[in-house]
N, C-alpha and C positions, 0 to 999 in steps of 0.2 A: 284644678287637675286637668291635664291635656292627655286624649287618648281618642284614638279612633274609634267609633262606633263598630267597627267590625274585630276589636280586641277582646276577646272573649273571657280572656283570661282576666286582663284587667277588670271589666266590670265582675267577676265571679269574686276577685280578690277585695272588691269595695265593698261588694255585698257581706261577704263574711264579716270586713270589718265591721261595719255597721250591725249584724247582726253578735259580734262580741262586744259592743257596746253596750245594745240593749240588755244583754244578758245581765253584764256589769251592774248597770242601773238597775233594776232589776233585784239582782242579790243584795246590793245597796239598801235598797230602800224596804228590805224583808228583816236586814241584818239590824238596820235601826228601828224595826215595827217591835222587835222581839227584845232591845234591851229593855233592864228593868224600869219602872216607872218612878221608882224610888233610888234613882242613882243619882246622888247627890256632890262626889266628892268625887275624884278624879287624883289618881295616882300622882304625888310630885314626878318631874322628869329624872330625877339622880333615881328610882324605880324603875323605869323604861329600860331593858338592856336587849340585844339583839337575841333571836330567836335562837343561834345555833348553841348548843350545851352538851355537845361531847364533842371530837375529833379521834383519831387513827396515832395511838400514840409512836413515835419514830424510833423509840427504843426497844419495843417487844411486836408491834403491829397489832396490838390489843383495842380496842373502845376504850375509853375513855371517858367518863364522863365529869362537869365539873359544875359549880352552882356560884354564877356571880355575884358579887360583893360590893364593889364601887364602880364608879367613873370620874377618875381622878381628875379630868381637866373636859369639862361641860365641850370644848370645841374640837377634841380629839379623839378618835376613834378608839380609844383604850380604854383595857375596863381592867381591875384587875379581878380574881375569882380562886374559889378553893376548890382542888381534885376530890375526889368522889372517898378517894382513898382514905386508908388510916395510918397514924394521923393526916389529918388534912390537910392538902402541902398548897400553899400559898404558888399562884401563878398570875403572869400579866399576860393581858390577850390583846393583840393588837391586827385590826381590818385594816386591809389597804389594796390598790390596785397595783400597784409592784412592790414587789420585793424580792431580794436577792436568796433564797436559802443556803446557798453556799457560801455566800460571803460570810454571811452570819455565821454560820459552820463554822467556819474557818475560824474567825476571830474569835471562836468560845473554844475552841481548842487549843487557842494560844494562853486563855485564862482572862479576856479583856472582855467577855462578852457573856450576857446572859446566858445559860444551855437550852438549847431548842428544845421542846415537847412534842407539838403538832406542827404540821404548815399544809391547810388545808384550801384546797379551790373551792368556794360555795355559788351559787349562783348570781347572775347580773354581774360577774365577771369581777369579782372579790376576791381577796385572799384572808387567812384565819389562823396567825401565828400566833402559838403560843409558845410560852415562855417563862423562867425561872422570872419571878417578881423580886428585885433589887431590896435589898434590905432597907430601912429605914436611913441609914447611915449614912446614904450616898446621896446626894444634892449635886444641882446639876452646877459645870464648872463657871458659869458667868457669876454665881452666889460665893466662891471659893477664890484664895488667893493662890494663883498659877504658882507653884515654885522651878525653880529652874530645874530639880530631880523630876518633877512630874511631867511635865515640856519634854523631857528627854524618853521621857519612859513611853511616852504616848508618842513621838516621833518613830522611836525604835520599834513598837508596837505595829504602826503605820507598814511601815520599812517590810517587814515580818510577813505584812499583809501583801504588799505589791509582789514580795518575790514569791509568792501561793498565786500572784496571776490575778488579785482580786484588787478593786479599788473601793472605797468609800464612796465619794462624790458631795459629801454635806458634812466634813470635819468642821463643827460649830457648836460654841459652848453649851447650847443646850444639848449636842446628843453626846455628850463625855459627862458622865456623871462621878462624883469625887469624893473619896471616904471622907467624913467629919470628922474622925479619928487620924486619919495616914493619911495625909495630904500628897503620897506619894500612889495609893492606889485611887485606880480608876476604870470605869467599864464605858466600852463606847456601844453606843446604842443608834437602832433606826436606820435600816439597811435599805430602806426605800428605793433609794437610786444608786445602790451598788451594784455590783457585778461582775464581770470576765477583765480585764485590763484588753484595751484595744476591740471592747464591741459592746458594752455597754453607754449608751450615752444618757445626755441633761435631757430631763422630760419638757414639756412646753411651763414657761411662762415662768423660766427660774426666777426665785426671788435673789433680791438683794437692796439695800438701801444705806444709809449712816451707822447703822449698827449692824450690818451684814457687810462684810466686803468678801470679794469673790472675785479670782484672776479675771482676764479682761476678754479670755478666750472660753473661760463658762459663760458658756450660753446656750439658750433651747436647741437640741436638736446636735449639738457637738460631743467628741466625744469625752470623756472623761480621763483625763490623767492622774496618775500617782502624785504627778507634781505639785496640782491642783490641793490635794490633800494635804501634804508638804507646808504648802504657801497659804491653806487655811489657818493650819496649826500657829504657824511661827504670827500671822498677822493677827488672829485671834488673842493670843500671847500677852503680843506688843499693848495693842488694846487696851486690855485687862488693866495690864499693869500700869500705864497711863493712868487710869480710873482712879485706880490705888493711889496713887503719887497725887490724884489731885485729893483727893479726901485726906 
């Protein structure tokens, strides 16, 4: 660390650090004097669920409270969990650093998209969406065979979505989940990198690879188009269908 001797501030500021260290350690080393001597067994991880269990619900501005349930995919930030309410109404909760709330909005108002509950800021710069939890029914479309009804409905839907001003930005089979029953409905999910049409853009470090294709103009830091969505869908499609024809 580089600082002048006559910077007063800075050393005040290394001191404190130092001195919220030891504190740290400190608490540390009290907090494990005091577990029990007979703790033997240690919680599985699918047990471990995030700390926050209520939010500000969007429909009445009530609390909320709700008692988690699962964590359906060990590498993703979703959990799903039951309302406090009666009867107890089934919700999937999902953490992430961006997300759109109006896009989302949007697209459950047209009937393609879960209905929002919460969408809360928590701290370390988090977001805490919660949400109507998808019926059993619905699997997501890379598992399901595209029909050319469903391709259109989900294009149209698309369509629906840009003239609200809003875009997707990651139209890809897993976030379009697909009735097992009606191969013609569907709910698109994961508003992550949605947003305004002409000022939301791609976060850093978009993926892509042989079983992701993505126009040649997403890329980190650009902005995102309708058309991108578009050219998701129809190439996603294509794909699929391939797949099929080879099996």
């Amino acid at each position: 660390m580089h600082y002048h001797p006559t910077d007063s501030d800075m050393r005040i500021k290394v001191a404190r650090h130092l001195g919220a260290f030891r504190k740290a350690i400190n608490a540390l080393e009290q907090y494990y004097r005091d577990l029990p001597s007979d703790l033997t067994s240690y919680p599985s991880q699918s047990q471990l669920f995030p700390h926050c269990t209520s939010f500000t619900s969007l429909q009445n501005g009530l609390v909320q409270h709700f008692e988690y349930v699962s964590q359906p995919f060990s590498d993703h930030l979703i959990f799903f969990a039951t309302l406090s309410n009666q009867p107890a109404e089934p919700v999937c909760i999902k953490f992430a650093r961006r997300y759109s709330k109006y896009a989302h909005e949007e697209s459950a108002s047209l009937g393609h998209t879960p209905a929002l509950h919460g969408f809360e800021q928590i701290p370390g710069g988090w977001l805490m969406i919660v949400m109507d939890k998808l019926p059993d029914e619905y699997v997501a479309l890379y598992g399901s065979t595209p029909s050319s009804a469903l391709v259109k409905n989900i294009r149209k839907h698309l369509q629906l979505l840009h003239q609200s001003g809003y875009v997707h930005g990651d139209v890809r089979n897993t976030n379009i989940m697909v009735s097992k029953f009606d191969k013609t409905k569907f709910m698109l999910v994961d508003f992550e990198w949605a947003g305004k049409d002409g000022e939301v853009r791609y976060p850093m470090n978009v993926n892509r690879g042989p079983d992701l294709w993505r126009p040649d103009d997403a890329v980190d830091g650009a902005l995102i188009l309708p058309e991108h969505d578009l050219d998701m869908l129809e190439v996603m499609t294509l794909n699929d269908s391939d797949m099929m024809e080879e099996d």
